[in-house]
C-alpha positions in Angstrom: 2.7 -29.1 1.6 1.2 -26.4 4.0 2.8 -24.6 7.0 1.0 -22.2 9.6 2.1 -19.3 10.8 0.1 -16.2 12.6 -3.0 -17.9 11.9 -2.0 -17.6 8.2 -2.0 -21.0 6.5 0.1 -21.7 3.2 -0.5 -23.4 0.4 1.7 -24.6 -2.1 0.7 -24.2 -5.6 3.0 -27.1 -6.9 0.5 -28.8 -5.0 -2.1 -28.1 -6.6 -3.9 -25.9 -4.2 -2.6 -22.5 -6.3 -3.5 -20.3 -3.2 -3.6 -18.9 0.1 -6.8 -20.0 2.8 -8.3 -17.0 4.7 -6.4 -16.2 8.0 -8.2 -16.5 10.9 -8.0 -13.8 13.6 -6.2 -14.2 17.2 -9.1 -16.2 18.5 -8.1 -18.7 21.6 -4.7 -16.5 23.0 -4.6 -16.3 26.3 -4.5 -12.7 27.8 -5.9 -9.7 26.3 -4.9 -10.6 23.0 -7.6 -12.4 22.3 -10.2 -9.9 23.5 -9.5 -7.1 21.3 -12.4 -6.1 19.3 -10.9 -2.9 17.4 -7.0 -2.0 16.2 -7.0 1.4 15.1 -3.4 0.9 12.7 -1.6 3.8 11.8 1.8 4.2 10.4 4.0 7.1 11.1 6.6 9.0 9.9 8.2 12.1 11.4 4.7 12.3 13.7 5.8 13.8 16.7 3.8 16.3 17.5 0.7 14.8 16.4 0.9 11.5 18.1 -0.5 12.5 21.5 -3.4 14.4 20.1 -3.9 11.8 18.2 -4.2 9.2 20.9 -6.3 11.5 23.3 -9.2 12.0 20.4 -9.0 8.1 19.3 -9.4 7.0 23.0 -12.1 8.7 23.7 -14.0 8.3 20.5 -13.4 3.8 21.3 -14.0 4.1 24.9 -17.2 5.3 24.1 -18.1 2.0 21.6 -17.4 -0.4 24.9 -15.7 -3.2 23.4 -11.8 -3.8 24.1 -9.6 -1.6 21.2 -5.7 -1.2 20.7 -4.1 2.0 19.2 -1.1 0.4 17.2 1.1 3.0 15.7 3.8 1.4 13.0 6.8 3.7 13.2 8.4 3.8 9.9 11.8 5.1 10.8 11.2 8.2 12.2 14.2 10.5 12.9 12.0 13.3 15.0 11.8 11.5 17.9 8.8 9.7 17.4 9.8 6.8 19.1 10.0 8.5 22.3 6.7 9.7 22.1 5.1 6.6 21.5 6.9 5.1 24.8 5.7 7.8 26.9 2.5 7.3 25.2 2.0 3.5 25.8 3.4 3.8 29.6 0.4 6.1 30.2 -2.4 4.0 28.6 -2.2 0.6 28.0 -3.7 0.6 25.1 -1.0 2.0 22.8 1.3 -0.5 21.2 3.8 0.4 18.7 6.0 -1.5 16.4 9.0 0.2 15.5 10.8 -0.8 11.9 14.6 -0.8 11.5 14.6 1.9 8.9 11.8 4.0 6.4 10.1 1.1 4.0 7.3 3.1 2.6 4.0 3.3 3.6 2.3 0.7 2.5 4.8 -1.4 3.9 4.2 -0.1 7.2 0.3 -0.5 6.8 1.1 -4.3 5.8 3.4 -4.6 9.0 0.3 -3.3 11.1 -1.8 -5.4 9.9 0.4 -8.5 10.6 1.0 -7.1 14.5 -2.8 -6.0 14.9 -4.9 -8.5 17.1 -8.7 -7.0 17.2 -11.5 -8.8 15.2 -11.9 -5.2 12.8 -8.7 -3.2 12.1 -9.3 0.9 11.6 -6.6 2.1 9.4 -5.8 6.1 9.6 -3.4 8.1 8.7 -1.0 9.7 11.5 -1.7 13.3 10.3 -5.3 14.3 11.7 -6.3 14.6 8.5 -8.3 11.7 9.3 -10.5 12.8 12.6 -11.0 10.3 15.0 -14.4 11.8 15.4 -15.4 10.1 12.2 -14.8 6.3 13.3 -18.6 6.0 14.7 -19.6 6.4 10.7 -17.5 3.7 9.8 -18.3 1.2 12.7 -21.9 1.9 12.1 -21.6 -0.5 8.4 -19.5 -3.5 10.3 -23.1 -5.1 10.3 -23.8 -5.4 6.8 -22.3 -8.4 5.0 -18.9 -6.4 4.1 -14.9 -6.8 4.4 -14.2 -3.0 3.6 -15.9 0.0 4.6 -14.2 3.4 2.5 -14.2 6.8 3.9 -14.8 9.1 1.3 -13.3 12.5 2.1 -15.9 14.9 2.0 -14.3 18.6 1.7 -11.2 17.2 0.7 -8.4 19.6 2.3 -5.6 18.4 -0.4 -3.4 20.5 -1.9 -4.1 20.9 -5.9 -1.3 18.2 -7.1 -2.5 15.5 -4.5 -5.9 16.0 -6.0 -4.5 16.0 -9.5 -2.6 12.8 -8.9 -5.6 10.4 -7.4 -7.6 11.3 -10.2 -4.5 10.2 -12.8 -4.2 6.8 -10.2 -7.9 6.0 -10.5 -7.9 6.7 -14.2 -4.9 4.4 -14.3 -6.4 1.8 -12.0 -10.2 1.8 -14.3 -8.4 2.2 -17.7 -5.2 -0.5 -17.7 -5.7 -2.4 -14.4 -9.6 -2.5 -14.7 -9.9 -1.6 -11.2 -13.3 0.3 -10.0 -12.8 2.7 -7.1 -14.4 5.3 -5.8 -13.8 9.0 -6.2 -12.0 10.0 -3.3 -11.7 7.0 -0.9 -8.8 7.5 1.9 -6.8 5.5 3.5 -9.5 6.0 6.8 -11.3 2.6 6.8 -12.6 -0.2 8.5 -11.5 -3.7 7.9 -12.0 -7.2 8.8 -9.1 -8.9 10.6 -9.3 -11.7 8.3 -9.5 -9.5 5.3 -6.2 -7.4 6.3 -4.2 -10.6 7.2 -5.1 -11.8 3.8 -3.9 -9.2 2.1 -0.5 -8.8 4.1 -0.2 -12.8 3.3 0.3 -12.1 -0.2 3.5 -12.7 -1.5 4.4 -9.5 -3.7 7.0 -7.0 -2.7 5.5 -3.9 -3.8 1.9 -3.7 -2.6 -0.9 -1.4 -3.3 -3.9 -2.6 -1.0 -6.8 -1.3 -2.5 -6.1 -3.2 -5.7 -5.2 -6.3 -4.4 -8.5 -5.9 -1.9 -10.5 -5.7 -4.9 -8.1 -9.0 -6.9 -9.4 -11.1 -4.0 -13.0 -9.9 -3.8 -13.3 -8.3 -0.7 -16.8 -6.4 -0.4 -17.0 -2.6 0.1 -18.8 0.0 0.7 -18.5 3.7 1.4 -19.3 6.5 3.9 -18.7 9.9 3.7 -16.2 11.2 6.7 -14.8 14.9 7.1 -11.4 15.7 5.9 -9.2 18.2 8.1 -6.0 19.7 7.0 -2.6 18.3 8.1 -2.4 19.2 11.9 1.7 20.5 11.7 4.3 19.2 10.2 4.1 18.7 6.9 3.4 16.4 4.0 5.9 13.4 3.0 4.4 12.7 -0.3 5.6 14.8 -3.8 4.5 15.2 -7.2 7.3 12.9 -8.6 7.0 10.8 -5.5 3.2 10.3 -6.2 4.3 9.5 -9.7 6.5 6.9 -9.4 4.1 5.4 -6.6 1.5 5.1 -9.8 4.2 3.5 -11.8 5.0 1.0 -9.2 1.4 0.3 -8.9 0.8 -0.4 -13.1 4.1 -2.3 -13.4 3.7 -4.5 -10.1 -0.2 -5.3 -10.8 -0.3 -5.9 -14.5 1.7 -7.0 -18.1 -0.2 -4.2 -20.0 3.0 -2.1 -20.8 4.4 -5.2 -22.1 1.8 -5.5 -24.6 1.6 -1.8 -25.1 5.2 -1.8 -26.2 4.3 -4.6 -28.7 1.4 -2.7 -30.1 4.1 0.1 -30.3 6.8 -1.5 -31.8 4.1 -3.3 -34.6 3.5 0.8 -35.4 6.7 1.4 -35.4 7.6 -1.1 -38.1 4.4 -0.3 -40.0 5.9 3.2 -40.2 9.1 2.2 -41.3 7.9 0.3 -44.1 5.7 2.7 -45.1 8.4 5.8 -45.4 11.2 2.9 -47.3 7.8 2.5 -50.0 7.9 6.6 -50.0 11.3 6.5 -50.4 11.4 3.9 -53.0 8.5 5.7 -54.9 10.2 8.8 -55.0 13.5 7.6 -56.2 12.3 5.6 -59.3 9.5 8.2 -60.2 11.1 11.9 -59.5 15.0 11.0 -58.6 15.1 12.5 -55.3 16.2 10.3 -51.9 15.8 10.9 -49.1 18.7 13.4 -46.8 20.6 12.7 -43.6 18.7 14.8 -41.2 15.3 12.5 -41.7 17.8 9.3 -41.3 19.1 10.7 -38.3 16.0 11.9 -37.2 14.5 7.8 -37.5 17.8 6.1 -36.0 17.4 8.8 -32.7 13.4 8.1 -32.5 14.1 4.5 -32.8 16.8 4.3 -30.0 14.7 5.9 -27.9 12.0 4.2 -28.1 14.2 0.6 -27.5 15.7 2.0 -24.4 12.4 3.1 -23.1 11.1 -0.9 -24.2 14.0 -1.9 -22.3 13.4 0.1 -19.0 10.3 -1.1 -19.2 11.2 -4.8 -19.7 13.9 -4.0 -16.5 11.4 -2.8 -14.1 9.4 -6.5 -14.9 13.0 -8.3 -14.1 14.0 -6.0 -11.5 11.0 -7.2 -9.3 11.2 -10.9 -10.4 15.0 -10.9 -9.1 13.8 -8.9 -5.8 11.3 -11.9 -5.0 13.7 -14.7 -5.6 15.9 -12.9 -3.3 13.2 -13.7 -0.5 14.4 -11.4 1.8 11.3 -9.8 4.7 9.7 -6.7 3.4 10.3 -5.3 7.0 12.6 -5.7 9.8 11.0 -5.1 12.9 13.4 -3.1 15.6 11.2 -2.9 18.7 8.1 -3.9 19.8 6.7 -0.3 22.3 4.2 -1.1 24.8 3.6 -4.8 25.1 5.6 -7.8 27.6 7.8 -9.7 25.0 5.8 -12.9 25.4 3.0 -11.4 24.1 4.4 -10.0 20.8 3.0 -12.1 17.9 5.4 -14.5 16.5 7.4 -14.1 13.1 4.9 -13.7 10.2 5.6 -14.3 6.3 7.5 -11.4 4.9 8.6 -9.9 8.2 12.1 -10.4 10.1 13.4 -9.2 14.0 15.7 -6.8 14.4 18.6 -6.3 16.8 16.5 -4.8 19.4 14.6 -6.5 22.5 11.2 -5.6 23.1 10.7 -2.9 25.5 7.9 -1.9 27.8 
């Protein structure tokens, strides 16, 4: 059994198929759709005052290229006023579209909710803080003719504060070491994409994404470019320490069973131990008539428990997300559709439902 949506076709695995075909792109729409060479995707959150800058530079650095673009901002539940902005925005160039979520999902559910809305052939993802200058696109566009699905830009000069340094490093060593996952040193989140290649990966049926793994799972092709790296234009950074933390956690749980096995290769030690310290024990009651006190009991039964609860969060974060995807609920709900006529806002895609809103011009 197979059903189409968005270009995207589904395959059951009960079938036999065990996968999911390559999307195509919105080839044959009628309208403008259809003619869209470039998206430039950016999420936002709390990007106010950055949003116009932000749309004056990119215009003029794809106006320049000559093939039809779209600026497609995904608003992830801004409380700023953000929204506002990106209406003023799209009434005075056409080319700005913005899809406005219900409420914050996260970032890389925002990305996966502009891929789905995007419509050009090659999707440019940056991030809404300038951080990413527009000025840089040119370096990217100029690989789109070698045989590639991904082109990286590496930060060169990277403007990062310490801990945001320190934490890609501990995710990459996390993604070689247990996920077996090759990336470069300091790729952003600035690159260009196939359309085909970013529908794909928004196809895929997880609830807790992290792209550039699963890009590398299906075998996209890559390569890199160096690009500049500004500091943050205002406003200020979303992202923590423990925030960046648990986004690394997410990221080992969701895309492999290694802590599973590492908690078996644990708990084997454990009882290796054990047995070990009751031969010691044994040993020195027959041979010198001393035992062994409460404290070092106490001190076992503590280690122990702790180590069974942290076994069992572990376990709970595997059945946690099994029970989220049989709940089968959207990974976004889409609110408002900025800057477009409703008939040509793309139809409901896998993992995406509409909000209360109508779409407004």
């Amino acid at each position: 059994m197979s059903s189409s949506n968005s270009g995207v076709s589904w395959i059951d695995p009960a079938q036999g198929a065990g996968g999911i075909t390559i999307p195509q792109t919105q080839e044959g729409r009628s309208g403008s759709a259809a003619d869209v060479v470039y998206s430039v995707v950016v999420p936002v959150f709390n990007e106010s005052s950055n949003v116009e800058e932000l749309v004056a530079r990119t215009s003029v650095v794809l106006s320049a290229q000559g093939s039809p673009y779209e600026i497609l901002f995904v608003d992830d539940g801004s409380t700023d006023g953000t929204a506002d902005v990106l209406r003023q925005a799209s009434r005075r160039d056409h080319h700005v579209r913005a899809v406005r979520l219900a409420r914050n999902f996260g970032q890389e559910i925002a990305v996966q909710a502009g891929y789905w809305h995007a419509r050009g052939s090659w999707i440019i993802q940056m991030d809404g803080d300038l951080q990413n200058p527009p000025e840089e696109i040119p370096k990217l566009l100029a690989c789109r003719e070698g045989d590639w699905d991904i082109v990286y830009g590496l930060r060169a000069g990277r403007r990062d504060p310490l801990f945001r340094r320190a934490a890609s490093r501990g995710m990459r060593w996390v993604m070689r070491r247990m996920l077996g996952i090759e990336l470069p040193p300091d790729i952003s989140t600035f690159r260009l994409m196939r359309g085909q290649t970013a529908k794909l990966l928004a196809s895929l049926p997880e609830k807790q994404k992290f792209l550039s793994a699963l890009a590398c799972w299906v075998g996209a092709r890559y390569t890199t470019v160096d690009v500049r790296h500004e500091g943050r234009a205002s406003g200020r950074s979303k992202y923590s320490f423990g925030r960046l933390a648990v986004h690394t956690f997410d990221l080992v749980v969701g895309f492999s069973s290694k802590p599973l096995r590492l908690i078996g290769i644990l708990g084997l030690l454990v009882a290796l131990f054990g047995f070990g310290v009751g031969v010691w024990a044994v040993v020195k009651r027959l041979v010198w008539g001393t035992g062994m006190g409460w404290a070092s009991v106490f001190s076992a039964i503590v280690g122990l428990g702790g180590m069974q609860l942290l076994a069992l969060s572990v376990i709970g974060e595997y059945v946690a997300r099994i029970f989220a995807h049989s709940q089968q609920r959207p990974n976004f709900v889409v609110a408002e559709h900025i800057g477009e006529a409703a008939e040509d806002v793309q139809p409901p895609v896998p993992g995406a439902a509409p909000g209360p809103e109508a779409t407004r011009g």
